[in-house]
C-alpha positions in Angstrom: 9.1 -17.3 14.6 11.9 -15.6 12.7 12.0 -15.5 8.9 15.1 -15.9 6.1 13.9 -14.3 2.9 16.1 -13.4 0.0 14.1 -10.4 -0.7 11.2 -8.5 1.4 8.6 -6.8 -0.6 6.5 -3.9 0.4 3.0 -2.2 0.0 3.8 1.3 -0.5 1.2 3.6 0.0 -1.0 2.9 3.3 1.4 0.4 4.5 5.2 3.1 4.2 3.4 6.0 2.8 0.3 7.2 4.5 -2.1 6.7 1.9 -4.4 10.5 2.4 -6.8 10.0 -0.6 -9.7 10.0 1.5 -8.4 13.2 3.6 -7.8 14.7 0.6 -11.1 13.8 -0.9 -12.8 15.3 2.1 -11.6 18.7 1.8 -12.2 19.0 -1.5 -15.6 18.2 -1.4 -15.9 19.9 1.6 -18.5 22.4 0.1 -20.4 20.0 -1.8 -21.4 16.8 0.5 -22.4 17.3 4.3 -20.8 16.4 6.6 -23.0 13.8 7.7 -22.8 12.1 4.2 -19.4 12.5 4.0 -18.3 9.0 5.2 -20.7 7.5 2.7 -19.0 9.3 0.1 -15.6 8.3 0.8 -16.3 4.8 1.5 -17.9 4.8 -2.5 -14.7 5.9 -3.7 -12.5 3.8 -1.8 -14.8 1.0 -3.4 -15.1 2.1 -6.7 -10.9 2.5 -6.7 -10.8 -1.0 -5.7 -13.6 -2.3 -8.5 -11.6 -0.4 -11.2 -8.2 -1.9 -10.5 -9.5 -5.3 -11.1 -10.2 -4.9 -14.9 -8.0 -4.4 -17.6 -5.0 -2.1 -16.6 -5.2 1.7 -17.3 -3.2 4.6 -16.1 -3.8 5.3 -12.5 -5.0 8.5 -13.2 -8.5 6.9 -14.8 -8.8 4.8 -12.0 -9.3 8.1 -9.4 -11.2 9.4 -12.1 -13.5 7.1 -12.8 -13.8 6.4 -9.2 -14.3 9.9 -8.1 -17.2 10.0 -10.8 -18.6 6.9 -10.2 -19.1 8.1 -6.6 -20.1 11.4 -7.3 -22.9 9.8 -9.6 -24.1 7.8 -7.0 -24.4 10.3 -4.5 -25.5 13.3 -6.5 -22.8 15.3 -5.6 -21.7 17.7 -8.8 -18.0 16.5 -10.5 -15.9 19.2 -11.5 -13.0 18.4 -14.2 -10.8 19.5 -12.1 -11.2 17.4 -9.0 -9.4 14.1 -10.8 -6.5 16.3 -11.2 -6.3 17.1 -7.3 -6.6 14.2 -6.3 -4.1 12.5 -8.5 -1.6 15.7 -8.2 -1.5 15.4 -4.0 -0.1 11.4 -3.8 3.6 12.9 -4.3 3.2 15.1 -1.4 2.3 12.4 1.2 4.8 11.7 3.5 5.9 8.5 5.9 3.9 7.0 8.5 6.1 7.7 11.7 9.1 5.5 12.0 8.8 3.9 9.0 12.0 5.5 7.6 14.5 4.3 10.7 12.4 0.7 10.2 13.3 0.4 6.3 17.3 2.0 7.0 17.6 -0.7 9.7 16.3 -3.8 7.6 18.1 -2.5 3.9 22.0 -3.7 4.9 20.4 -7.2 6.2 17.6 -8.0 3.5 17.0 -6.6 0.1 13.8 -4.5 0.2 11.3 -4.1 -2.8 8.1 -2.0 -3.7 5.3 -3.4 -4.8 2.9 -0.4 -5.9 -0.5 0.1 -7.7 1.6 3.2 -8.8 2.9 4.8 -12.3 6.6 4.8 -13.2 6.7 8.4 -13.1 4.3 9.2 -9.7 6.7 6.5 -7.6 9.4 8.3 -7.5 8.9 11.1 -5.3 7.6 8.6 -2.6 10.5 6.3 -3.2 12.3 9.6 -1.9 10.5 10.4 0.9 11.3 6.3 2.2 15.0 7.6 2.2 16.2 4.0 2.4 18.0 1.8 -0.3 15.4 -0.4 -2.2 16.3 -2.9 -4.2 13.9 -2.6 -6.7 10.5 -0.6 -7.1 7.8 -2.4 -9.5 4.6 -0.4 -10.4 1.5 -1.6 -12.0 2.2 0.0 -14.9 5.1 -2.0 -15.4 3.0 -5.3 -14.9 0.5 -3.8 -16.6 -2.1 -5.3 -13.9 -2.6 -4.2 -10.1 -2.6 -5.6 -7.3 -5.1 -7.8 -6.1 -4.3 -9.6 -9.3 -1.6 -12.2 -9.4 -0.1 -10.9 -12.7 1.7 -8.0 -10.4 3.4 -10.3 -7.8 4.5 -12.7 -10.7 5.9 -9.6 -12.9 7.9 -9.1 -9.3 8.9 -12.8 -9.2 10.3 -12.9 -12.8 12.1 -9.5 -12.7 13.9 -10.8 -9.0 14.5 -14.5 -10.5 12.9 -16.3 -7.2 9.4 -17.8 -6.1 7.0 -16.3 -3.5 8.8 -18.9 -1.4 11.8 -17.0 -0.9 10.0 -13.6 0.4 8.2 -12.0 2.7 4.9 -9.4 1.9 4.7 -6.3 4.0 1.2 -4.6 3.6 -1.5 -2.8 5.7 -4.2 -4.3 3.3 -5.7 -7.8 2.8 -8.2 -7.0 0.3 -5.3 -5.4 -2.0 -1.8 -7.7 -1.0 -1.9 -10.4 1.8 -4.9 -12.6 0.5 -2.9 -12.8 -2.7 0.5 -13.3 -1.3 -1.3 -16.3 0.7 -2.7 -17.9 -2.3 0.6 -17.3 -4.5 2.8 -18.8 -1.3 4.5 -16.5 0.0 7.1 -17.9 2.4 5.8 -14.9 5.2 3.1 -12.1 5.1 2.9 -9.2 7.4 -0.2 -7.5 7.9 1.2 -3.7 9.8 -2.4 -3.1 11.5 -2.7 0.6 10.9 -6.9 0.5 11.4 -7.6 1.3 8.0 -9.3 -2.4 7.2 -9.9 -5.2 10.0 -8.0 -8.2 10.4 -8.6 -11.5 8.5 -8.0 -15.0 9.8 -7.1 -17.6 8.2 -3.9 -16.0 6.3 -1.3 -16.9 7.8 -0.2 -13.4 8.5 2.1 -12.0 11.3 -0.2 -9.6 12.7 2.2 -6.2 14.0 0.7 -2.9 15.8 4.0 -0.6 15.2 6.0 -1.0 11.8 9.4 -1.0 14.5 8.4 -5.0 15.5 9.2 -5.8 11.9 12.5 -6.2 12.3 11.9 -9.3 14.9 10.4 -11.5 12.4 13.8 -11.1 10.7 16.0 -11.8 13.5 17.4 -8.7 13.6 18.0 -7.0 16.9 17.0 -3.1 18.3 14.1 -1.8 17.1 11.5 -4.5 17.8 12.6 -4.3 21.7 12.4 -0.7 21.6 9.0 -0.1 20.5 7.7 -3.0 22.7 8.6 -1.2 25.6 7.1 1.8 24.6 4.0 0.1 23.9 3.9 -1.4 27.3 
C-alpha cells in the first residue's frame, strides 16, 4: 500500500536522531552503580522521563532532572547537581542514525516533512542541523506547551499546518510516546521504524519498517526502498 499525505511528520530523537540518554547516563554513573545494576537504573530513568512528560508541561530540562533524581532515589545511588546538566548539555551532540539523512533529502522535494519533538525551541536546533534536509516545519513541546503522548502536541501541529491527522503520515520509533496517539487521533498512516529500542504493538495499524531507506515505498517514491531491500536480502 502506498500513501498520499500532504505533510509527513516525524519523531525526532530515537526515530532521525539517535536518542543516547541512556548511553550517556551510563558513563556518567559509571562510578556510582555496578554494572550489574546498571540496566535497572536506566530502565527507572527512562520510566520516570516518560511519567514526568505526562503532567503539566515544564522545561525539558526538569523533566531529566527530576527523572535522573527520581531514579537515583530509588536506587540509592548519590545525585550530584551537576549530572542534570550533562545529561541535558549532550542531546545537541547526537548525531543521525545511518541513512537517515539521504532518506529525509530523498522524500523533502516530494512531501513536506515536519518534526514533532518533546524538545525546547532553543535545544532543536542543532539537531534540525544535523538532519541536513529541508523541513517544513519543526514544532517542540514547548511550543504546545504539552508532550507527546498527549494529544494537545499533535493538535498544536494540526492547527499550525491548517489540516487533520487525515492528511498525514506519523514516522516514529516509539509507540508508548507517538504511534498509539497518532492511531487514536486518525492519522491517515503511521510508521513504526523498528530500531529495537521498544517491541512492536498490534493492533495500530502501523507499517512496520526494519531500515529507515523502505520509507520512501509507502510514498510511492522510487530508489531507495529497492536498494536497501536488496541489501537486506
Amino acid at each position: 500500500m502506498t500513501y498520499k499525505p500532504k505533510f509527513i511528520s516525524f519523531d525526532c530523537y530515537g526515530t532521525l536522531i539517535n536518542f543516547e540518554m541512556g548511553p550517556t547516563a551510563k558513563r556518567r554513573f559509571a562510578d556510582r552503580v555496578p554494572s550489574e545494576r546498571m540496566p535497572a537504573f536506566l530502565d527507572s530513568f527512562r520510566f520516570y522521563r516518560l511519567d514526568e512528560v505526562l503532567g503539566d508541561w515544564k522545561p525539558f530540562f526538569e523533566v531529566v532532572e527530576n527523572a535522573i533524581q527520581r531514579a537515583c532515589a530509588k536506587h540509592g545511588v548519590d545525585y550530584r547537581a551537576a549530572d542534570a546538566l550533562a545529561l541535558y548539555q549532550a542531546v545537541p551532540t547526537w548525531q543521525p542514525h545511518p541513512h537517515v539523512v539521504e532518506t529525509l533529502k530523498a522524500i523533502a522535494p516530494q512531501v513536506p516533512l515536519v518534526i514533532l519533538s518533546n524538545s525546547m525551541v532553543d535545544l532543536i536546533p542543532a539537531s534540525v542541523a544535523h538532519l541536513q534536509a529541508d523541513f517544513h516545519a519543526v514544532y517542540t513541546a514547548e511550543e504546545a506547551r504539552a508532550y507527546k503522548p498527549r494529544a494537545q502536541v499533535f493538535e498544536y501541529m494540526f492547527e499550525q499546518l491548517g489540516c487533520g491527522p487525515q492528511d498525514m503520515m506519523h514516522v516514529s520509533s516509539s509507540f508508548r510516546y507517538d504511534l498509539m496517539t497518532a492511531a487514536d487521533l486518525g492519522f491517515m498512516a503511521r510508521a513504526f521504524i523498528d530500531r529495537g529500542h521498544e517491541p512492536a504493538c498490534d493492533g495500530y495499524g502501523v507499517e512496520r519498517l526494519t531500515d529507515i531507506r523502505q520509507l520512501p515505498a509507502l510514498l510511492g517514491l522510487p530508489g531507495l526502498a529497492e536498494t536497501a531491500l536488496l541489501r537486506q536480502g
